[in-house]
PDB file with SEQRES, HELIX, SHEET and CRYST1 records, atoms N, CA, C and O in Angstrom:
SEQRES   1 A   80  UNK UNK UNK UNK UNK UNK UNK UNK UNK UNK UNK UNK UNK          
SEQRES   2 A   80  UNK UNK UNK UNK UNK UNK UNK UNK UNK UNK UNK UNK UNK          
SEQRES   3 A   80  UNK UNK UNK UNK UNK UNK UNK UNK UNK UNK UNK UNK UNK          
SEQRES   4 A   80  UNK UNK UNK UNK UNK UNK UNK UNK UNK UNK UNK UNK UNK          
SEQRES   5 A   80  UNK UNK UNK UNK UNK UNK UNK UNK UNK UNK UNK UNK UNK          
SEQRES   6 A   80  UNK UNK UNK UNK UNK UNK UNK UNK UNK UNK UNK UNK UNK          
SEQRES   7 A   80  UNK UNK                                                      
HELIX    1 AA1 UNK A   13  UNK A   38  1                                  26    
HELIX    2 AA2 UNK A   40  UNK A   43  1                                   4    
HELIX    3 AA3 UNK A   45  UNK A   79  1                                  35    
CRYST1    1.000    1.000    1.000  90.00  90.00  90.00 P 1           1          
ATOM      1  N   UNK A   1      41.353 -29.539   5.733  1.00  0.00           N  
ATOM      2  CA  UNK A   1      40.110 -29.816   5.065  1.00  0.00           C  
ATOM      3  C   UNK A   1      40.372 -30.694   3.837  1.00  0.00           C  
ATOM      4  O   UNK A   1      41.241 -30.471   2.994  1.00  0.00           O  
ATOM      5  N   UNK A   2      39.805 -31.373   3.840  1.00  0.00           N  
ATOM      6  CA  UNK A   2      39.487 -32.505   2.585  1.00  0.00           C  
ATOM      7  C   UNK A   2      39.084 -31.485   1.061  1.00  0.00           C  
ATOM      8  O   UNK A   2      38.481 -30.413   1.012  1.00  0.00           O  
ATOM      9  N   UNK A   3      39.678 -32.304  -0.061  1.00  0.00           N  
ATOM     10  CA  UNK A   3      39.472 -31.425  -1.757  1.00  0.00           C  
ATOM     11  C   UNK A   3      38.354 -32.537  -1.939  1.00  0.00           C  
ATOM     12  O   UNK A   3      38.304 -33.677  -1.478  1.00  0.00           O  
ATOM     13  N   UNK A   4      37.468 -31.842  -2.759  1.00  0.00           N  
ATOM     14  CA  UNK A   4      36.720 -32.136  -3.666  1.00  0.00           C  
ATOM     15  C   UNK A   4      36.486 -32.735  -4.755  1.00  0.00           C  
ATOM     16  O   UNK A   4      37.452 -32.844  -5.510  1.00  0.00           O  
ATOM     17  N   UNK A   5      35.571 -33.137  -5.065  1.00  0.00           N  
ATOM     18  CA  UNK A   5      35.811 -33.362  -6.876  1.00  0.00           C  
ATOM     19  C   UNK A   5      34.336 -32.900  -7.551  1.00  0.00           C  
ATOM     20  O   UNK A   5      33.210 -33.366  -7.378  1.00  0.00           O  
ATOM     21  N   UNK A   6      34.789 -31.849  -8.350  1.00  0.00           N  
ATOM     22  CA  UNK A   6      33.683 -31.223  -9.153  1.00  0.00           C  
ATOM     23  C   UNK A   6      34.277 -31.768 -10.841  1.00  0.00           C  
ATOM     24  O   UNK A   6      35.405 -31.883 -11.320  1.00  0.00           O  
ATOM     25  N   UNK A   7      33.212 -31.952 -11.255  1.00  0.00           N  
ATOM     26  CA  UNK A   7      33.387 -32.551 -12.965  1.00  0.00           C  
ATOM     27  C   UNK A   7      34.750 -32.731 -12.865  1.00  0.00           C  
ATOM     28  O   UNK A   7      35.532 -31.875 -13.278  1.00  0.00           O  
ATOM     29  N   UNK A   8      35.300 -34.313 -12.087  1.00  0.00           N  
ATOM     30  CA  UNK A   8      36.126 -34.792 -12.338  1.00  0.00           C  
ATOM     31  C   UNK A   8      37.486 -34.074 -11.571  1.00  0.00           C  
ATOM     32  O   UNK A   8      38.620 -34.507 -11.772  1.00  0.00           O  
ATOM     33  N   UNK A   9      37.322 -33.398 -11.043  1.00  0.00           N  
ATOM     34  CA  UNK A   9      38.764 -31.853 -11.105  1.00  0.00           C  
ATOM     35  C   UNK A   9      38.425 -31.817  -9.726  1.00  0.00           C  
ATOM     36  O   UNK A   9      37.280 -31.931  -9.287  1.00  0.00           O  
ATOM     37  N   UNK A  10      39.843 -31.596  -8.809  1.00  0.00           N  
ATOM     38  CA  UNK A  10      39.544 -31.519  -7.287  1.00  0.00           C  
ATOM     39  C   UNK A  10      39.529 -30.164  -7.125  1.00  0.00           C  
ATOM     40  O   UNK A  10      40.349 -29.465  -7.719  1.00  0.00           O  
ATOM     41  N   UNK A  11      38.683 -29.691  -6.381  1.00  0.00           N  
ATOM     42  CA  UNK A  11      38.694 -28.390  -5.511  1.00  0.00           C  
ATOM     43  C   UNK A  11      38.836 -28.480  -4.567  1.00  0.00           C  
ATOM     44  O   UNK A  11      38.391 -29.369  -3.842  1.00  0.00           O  
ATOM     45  N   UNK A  12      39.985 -26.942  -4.063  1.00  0.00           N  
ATOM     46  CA  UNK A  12      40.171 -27.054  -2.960  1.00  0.00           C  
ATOM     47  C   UNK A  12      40.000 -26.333  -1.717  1.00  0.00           C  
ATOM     48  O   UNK A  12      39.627 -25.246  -2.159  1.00  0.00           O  
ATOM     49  N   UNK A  13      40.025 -26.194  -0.330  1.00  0.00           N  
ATOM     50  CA  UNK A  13      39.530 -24.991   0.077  1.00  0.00           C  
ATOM     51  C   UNK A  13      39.481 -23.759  -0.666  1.00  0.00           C  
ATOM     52  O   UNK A  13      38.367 -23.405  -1.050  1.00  0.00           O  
ATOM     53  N   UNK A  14      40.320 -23.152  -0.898  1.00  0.00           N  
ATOM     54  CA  UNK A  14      40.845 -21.483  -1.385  1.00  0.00           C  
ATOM     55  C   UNK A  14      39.997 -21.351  -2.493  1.00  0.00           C  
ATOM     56  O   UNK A  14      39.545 -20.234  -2.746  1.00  0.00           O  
ATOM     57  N   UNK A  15      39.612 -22.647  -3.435  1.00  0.00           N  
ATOM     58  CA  UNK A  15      38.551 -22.488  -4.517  1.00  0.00           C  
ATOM     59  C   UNK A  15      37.325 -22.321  -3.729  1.00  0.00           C  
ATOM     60  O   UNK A  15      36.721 -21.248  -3.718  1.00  0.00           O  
ATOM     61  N   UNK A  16      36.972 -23.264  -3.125  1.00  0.00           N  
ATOM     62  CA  UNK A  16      35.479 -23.055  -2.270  1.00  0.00           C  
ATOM     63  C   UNK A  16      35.806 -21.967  -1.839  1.00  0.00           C  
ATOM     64  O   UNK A  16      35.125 -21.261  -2.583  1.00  0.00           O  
ATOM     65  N   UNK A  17      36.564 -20.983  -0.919  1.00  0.00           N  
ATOM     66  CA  UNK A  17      36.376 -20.007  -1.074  1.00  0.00           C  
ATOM     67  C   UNK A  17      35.975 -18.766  -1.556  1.00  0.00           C  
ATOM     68  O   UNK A  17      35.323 -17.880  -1.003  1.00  0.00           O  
ATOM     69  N   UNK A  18      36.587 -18.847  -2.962  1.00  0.00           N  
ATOM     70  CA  UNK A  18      36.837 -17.658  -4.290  1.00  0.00           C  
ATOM     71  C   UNK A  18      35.333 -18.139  -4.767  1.00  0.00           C  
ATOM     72  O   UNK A  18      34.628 -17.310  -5.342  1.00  0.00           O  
ATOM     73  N   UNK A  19      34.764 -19.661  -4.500  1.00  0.00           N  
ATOM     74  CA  UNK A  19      33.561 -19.231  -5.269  1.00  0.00           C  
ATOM     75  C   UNK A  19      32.338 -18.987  -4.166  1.00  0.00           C  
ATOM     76  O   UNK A  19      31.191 -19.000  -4.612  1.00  0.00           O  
ATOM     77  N   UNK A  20      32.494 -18.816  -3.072  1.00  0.00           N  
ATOM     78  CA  UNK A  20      31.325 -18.617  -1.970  1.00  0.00           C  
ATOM     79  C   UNK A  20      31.800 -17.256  -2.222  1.00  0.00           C  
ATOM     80  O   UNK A  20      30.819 -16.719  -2.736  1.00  0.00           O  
ATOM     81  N   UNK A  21      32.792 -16.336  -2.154  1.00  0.00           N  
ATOM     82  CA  UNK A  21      32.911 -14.584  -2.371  1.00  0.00           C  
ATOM     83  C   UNK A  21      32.279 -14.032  -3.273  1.00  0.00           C  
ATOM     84  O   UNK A  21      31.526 -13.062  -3.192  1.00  0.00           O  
ATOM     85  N   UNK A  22      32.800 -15.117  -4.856  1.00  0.00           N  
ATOM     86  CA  UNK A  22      31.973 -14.448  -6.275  1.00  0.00           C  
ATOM     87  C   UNK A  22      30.357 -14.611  -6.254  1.00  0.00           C  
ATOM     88  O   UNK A  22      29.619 -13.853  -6.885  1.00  0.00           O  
ATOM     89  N   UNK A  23      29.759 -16.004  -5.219  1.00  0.00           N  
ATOM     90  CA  UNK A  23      28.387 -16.269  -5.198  1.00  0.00           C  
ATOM     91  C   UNK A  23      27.501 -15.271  -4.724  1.00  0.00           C  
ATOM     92  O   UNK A  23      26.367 -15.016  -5.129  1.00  0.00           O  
ATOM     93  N   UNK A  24      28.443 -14.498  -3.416  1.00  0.00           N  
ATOM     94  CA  UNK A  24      28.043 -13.459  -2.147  1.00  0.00           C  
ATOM     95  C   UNK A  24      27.754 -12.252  -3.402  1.00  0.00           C  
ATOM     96  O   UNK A  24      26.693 -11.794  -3.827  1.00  0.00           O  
ATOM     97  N   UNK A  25      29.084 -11.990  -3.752  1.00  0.00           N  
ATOM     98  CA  UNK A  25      28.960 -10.297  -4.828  1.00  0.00           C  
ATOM     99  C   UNK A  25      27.811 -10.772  -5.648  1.00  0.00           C  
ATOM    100  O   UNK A  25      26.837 -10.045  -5.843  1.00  0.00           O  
ATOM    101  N   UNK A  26      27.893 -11.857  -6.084  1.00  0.00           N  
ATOM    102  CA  UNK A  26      26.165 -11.571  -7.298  1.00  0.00           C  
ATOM    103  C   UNK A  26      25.231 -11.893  -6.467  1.00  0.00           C  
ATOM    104  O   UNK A  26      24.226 -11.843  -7.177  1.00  0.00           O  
ATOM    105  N   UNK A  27      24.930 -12.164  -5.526  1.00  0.00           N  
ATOM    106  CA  UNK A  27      23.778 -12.361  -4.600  1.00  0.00           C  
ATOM    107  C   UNK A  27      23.234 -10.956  -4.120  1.00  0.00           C  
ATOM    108  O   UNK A  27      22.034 -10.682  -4.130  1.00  0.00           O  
ATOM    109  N   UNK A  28      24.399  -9.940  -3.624  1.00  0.00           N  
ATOM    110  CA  UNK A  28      24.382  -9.125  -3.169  1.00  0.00           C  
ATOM    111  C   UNK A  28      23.966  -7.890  -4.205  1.00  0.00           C  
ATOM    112  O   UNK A  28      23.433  -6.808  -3.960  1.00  0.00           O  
ATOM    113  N   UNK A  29      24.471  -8.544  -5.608  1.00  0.00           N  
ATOM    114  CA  UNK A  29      24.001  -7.389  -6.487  1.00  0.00           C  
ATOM    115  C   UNK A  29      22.619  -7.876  -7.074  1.00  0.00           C  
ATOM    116  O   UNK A  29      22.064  -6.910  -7.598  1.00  0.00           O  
ATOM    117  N   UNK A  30      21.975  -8.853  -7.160  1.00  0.00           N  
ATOM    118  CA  UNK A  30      20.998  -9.350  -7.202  1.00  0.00           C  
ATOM    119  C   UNK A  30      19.895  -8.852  -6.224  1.00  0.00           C  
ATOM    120  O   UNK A  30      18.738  -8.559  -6.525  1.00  0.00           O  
ATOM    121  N   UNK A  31      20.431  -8.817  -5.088  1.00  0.00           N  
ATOM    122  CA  UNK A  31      19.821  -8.180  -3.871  1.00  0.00           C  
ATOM    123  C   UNK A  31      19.408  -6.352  -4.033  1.00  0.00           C  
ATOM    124  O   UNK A  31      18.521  -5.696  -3.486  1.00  0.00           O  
ATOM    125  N   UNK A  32      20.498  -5.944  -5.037  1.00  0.00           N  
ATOM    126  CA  UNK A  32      20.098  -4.844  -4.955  1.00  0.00           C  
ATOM    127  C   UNK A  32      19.394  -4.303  -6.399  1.00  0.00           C  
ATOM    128  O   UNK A  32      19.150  -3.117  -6.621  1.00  0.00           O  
ATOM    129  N   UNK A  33      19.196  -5.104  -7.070  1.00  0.00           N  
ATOM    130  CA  UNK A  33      18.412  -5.394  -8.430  1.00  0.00           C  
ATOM    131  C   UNK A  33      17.151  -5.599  -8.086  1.00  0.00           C  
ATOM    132  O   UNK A  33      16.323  -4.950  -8.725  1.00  0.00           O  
ATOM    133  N   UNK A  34      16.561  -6.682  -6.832  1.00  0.00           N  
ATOM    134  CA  UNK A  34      15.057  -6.977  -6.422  1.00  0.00           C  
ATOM    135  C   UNK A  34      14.719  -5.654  -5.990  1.00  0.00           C  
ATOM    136  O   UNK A  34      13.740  -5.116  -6.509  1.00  0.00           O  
ATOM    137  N   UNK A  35      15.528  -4.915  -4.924  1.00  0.00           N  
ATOM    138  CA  UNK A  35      15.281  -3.967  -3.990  1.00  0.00           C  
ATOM    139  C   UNK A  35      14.635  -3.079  -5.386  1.00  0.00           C  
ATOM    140  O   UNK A  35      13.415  -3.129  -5.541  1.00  0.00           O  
ATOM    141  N   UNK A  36      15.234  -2.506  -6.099  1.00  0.00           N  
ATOM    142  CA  UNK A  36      14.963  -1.481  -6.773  1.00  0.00           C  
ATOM    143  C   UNK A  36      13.943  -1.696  -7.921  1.00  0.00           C  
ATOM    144  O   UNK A  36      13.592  -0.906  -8.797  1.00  0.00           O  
ATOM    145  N   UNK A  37      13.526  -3.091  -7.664  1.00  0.00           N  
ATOM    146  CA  UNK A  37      12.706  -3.235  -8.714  1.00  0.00           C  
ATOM    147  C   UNK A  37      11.276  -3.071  -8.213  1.00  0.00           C  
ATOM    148  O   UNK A  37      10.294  -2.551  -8.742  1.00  0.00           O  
ATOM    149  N   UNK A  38      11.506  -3.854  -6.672  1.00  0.00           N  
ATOM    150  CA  UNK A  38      10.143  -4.037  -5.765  1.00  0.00           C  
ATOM    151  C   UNK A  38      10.021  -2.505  -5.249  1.00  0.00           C  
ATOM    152  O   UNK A  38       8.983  -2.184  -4.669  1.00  0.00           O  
ATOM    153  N   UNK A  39      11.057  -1.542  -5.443  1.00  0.00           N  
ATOM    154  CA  UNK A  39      10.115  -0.355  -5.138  1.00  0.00           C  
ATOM    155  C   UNK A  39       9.679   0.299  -6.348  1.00  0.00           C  
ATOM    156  O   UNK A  39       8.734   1.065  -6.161  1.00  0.00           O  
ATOM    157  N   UNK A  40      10.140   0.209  -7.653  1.00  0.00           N  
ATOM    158  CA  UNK A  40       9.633   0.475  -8.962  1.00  0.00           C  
ATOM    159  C   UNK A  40       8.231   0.255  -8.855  1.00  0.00           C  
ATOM    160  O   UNK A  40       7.285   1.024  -8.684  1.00  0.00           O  
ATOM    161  N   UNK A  41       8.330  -1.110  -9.009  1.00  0.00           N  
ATOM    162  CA  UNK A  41       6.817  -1.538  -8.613  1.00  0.00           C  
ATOM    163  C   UNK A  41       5.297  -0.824  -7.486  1.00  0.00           C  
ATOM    164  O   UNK A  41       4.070  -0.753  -7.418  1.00  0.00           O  
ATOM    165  N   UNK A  42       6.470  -0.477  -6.862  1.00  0.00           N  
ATOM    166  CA  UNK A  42       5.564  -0.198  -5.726  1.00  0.00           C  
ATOM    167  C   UNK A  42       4.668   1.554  -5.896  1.00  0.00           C  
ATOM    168  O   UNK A  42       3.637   1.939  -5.344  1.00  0.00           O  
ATOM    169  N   UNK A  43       5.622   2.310  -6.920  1.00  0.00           N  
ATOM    170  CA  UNK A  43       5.772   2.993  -7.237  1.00  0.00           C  
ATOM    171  C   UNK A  43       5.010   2.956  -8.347  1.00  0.00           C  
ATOM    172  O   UNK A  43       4.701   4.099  -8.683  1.00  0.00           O  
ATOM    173  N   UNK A  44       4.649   2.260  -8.941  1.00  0.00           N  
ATOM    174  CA  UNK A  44       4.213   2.174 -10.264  1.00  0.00           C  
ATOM    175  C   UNK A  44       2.624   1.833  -9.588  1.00  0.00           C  
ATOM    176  O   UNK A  44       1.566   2.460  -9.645  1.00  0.00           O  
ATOM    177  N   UNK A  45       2.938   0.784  -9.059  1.00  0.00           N  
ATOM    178  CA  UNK A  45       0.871   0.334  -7.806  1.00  0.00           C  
ATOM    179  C   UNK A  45       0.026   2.014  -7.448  1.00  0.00           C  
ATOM    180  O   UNK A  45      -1.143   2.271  -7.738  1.00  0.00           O  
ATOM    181  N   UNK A  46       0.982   2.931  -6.784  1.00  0.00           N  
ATOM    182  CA  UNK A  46       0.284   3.914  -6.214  1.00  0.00           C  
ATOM    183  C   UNK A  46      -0.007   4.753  -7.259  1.00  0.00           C  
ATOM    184  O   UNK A  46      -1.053   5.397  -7.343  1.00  0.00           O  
ATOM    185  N   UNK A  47       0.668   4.761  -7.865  1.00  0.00           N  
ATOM    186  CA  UNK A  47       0.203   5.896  -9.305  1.00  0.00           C  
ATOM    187  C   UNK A  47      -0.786   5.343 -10.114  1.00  0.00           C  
ATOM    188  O   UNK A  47      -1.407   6.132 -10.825  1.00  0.00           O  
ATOM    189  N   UNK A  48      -1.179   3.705 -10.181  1.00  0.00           N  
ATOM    190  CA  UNK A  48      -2.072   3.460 -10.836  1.00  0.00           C  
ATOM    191  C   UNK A  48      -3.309   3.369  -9.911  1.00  0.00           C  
ATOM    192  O   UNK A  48      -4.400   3.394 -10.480  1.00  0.00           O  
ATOM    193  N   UNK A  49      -3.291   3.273  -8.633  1.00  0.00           N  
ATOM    194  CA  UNK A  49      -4.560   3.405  -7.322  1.00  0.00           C  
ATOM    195  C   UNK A  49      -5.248   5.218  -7.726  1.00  0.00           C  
ATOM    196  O   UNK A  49      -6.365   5.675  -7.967  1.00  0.00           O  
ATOM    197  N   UNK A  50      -3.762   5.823  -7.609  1.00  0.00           N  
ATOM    198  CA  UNK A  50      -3.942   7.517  -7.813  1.00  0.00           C  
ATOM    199  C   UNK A  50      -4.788   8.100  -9.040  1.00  0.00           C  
ATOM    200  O   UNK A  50      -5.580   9.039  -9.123  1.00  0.00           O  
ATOM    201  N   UNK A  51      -4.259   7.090 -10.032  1.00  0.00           N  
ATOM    202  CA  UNK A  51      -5.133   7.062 -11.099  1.00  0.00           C  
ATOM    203  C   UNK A  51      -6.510   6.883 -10.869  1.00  0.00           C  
ATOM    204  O   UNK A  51      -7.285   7.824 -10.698  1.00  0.00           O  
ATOM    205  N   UNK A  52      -6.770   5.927 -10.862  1.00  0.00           N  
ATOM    206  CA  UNK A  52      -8.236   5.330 -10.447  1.00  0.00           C  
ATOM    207  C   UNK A  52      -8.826   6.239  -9.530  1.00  0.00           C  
ATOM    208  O   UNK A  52      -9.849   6.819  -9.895  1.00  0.00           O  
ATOM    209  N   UNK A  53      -8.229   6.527  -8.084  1.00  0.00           N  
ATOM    210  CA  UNK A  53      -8.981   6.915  -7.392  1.00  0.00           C  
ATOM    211  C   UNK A  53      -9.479   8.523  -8.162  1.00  0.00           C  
ATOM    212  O   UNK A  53     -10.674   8.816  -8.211  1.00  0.00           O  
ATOM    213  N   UNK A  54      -8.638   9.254  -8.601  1.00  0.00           N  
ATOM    214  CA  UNK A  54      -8.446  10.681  -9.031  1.00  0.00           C  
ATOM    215  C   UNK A  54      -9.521  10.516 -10.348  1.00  0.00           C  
ATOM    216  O   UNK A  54     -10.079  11.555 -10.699  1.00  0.00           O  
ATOM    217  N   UNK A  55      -9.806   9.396 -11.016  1.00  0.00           N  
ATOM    218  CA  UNK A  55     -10.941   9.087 -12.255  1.00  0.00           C  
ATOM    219  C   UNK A  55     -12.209   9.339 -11.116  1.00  0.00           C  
ATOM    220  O   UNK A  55     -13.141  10.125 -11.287  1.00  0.00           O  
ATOM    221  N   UNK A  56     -12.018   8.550 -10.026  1.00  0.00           N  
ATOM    222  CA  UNK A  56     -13.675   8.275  -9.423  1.00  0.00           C  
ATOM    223  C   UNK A  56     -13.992   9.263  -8.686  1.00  0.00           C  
ATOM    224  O   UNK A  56     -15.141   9.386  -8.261  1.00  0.00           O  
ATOM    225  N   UNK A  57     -12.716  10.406  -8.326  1.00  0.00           N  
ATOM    226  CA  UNK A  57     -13.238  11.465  -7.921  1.00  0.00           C  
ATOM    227  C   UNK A  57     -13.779  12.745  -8.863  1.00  0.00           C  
ATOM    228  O   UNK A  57     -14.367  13.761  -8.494  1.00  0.00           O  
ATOM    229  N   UNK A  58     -13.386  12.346 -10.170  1.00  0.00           N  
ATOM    230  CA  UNK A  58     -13.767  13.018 -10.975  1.00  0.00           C  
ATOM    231  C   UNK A  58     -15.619  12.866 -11.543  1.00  0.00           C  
ATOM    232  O   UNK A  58     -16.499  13.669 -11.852  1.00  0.00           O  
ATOM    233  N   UNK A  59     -15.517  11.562 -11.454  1.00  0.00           N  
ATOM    234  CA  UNK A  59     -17.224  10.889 -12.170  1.00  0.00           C  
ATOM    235  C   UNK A  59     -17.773  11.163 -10.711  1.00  0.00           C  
ATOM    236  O   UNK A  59     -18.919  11.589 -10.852  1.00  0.00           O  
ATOM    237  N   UNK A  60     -17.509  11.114  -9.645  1.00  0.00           N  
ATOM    238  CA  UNK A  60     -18.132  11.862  -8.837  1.00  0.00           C  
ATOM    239  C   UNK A  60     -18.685  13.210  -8.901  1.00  0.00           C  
ATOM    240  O   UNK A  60     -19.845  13.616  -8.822  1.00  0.00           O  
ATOM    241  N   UNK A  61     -17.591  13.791  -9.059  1.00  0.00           N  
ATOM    242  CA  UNK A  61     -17.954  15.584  -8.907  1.00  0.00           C  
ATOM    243  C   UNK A  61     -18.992  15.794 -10.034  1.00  0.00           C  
ATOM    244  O   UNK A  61     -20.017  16.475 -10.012  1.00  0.00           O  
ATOM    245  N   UNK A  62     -18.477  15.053 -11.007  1.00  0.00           N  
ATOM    246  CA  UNK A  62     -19.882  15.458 -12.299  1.00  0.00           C  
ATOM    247  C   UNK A  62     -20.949  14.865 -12.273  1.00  0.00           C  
ATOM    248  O   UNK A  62     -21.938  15.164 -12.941  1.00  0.00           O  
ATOM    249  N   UNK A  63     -20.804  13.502 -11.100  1.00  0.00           N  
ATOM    250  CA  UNK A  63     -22.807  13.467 -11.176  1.00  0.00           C  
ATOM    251  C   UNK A  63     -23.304  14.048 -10.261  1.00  0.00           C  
ATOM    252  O   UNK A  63     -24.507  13.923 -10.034  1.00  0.00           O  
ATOM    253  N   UNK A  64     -22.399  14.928  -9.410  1.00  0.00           N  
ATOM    254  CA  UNK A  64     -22.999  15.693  -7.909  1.00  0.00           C  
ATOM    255  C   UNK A  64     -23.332  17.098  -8.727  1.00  0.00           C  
ATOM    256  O   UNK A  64     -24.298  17.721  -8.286  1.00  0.00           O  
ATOM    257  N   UNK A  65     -22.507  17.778 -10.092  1.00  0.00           N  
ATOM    258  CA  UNK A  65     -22.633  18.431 -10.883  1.00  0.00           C  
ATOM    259  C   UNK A  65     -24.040  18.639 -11.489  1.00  0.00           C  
ATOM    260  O   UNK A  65     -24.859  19.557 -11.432  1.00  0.00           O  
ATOM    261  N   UNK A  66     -24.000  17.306 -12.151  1.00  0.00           N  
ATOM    262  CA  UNK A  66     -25.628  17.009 -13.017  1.00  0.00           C  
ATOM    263  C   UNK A  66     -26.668  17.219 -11.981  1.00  0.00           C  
ATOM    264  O   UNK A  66     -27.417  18.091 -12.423  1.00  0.00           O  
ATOM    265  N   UNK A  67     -27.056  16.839 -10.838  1.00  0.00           N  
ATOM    266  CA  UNK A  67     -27.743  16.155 -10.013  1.00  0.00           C  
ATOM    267  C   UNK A  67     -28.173  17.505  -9.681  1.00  0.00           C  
ATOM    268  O   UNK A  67     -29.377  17.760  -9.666  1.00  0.00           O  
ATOM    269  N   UNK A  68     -26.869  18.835  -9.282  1.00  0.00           N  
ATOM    270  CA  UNK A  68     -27.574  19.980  -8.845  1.00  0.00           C  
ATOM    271  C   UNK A  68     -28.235  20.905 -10.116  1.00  0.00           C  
ATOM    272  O   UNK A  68     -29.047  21.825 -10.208  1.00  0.00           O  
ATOM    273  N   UNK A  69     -27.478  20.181 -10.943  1.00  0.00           N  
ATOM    274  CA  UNK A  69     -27.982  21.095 -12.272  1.00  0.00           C  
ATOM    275  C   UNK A  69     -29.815  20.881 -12.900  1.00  0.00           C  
ATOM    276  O   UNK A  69     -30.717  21.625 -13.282  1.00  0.00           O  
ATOM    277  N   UNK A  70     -29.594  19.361 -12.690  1.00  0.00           N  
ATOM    278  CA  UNK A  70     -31.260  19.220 -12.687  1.00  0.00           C  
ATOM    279  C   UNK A  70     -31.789  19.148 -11.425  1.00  0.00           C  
ATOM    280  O   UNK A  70     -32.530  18.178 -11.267  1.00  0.00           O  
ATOM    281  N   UNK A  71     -31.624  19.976 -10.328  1.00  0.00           N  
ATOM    282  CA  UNK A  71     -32.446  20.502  -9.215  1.00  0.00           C  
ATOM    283  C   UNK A  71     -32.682  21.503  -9.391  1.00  0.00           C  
ATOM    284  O   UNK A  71     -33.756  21.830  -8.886  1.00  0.00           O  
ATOM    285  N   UNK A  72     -31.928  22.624 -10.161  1.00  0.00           N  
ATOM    286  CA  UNK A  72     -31.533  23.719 -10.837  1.00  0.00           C  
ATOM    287  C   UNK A  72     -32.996  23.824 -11.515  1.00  0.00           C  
ATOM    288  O   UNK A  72     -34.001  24.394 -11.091  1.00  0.00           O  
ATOM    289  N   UNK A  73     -32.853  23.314 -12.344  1.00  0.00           N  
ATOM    290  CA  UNK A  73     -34.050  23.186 -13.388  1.00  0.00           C  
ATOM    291  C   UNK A  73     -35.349  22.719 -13.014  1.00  0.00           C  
ATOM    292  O   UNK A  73     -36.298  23.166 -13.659  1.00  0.00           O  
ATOM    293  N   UNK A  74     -35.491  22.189 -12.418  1.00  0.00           N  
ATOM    294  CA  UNK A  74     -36.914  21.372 -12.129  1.00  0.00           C  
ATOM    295  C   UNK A  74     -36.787  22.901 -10.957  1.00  0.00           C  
ATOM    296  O   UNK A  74     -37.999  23.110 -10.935  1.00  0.00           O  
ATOM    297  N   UNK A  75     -36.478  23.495 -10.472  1.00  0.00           N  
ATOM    298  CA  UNK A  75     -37.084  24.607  -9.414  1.00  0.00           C  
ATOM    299  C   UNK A  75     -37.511  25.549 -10.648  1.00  0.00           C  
ATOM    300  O   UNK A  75     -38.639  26.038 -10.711  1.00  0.00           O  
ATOM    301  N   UNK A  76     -36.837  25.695 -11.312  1.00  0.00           N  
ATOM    302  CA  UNK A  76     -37.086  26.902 -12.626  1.00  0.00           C  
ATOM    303  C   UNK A  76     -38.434  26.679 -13.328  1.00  0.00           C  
ATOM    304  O   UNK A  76     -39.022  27.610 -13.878  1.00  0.00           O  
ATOM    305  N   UNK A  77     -38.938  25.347 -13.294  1.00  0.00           N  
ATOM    306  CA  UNK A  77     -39.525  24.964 -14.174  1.00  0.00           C  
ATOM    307  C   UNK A  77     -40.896  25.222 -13.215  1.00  0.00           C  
ATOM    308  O   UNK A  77     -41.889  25.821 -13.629  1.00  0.00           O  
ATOM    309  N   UNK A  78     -40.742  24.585 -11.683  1.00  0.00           N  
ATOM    310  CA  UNK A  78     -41.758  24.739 -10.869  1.00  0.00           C  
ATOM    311  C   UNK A  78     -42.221  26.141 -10.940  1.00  0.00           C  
ATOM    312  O   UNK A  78     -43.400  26.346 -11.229  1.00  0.00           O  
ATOM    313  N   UNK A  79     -41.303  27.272 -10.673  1.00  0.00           N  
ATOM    314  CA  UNK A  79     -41.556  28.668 -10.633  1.00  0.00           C  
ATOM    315  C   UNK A  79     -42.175  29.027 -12.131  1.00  0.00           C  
ATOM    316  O   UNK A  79     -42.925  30.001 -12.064  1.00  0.00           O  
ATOM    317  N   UNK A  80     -42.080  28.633 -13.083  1.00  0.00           N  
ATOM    318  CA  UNK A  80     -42.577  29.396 -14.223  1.00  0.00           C  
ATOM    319  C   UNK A  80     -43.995  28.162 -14.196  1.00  0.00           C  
ATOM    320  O   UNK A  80     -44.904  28.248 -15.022  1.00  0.00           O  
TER     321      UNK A  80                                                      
END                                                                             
């Protein structure tokens, strides 16, 4: 195989080598830096859906609350 010339300086196979291995290990740890971030994330999405949804089930229950409470009343009111 033919050397190179990077900034002036020949490289040679065994270098192209050593630096496609060191490129692989930080790629690979990079790889496992996205992984754990994109499930952070993902993790972080459902708890804020859980949120929300668990708010709207709440403002639910209390206007189904109110709603029987003044049916409640307007019968009380009819009877007296």
């Amino acid at each position: 195989m033919q050397s190179f010339l990077q900034n002036g300086k020949m490289i040679t196979p065994k270098q192209w080598k050593a630096e496609i291995q060191s490129l692989q290990a930080e790629y690979d740890s990079i790889g496992k830096e996205q992984t754990k971030t994109a499930t952070e994330l993902a993790y972080a999405e459902v708890i804020s859906y859980n949120r929300k949804n668990f708010e709207r089930e709440l403002q639910n229950r209390r206007r189904q609350h109110n709603r029987q409470q003044s049916r409640t009343k307007r019968r009380e009111e009819e009877i007296y």
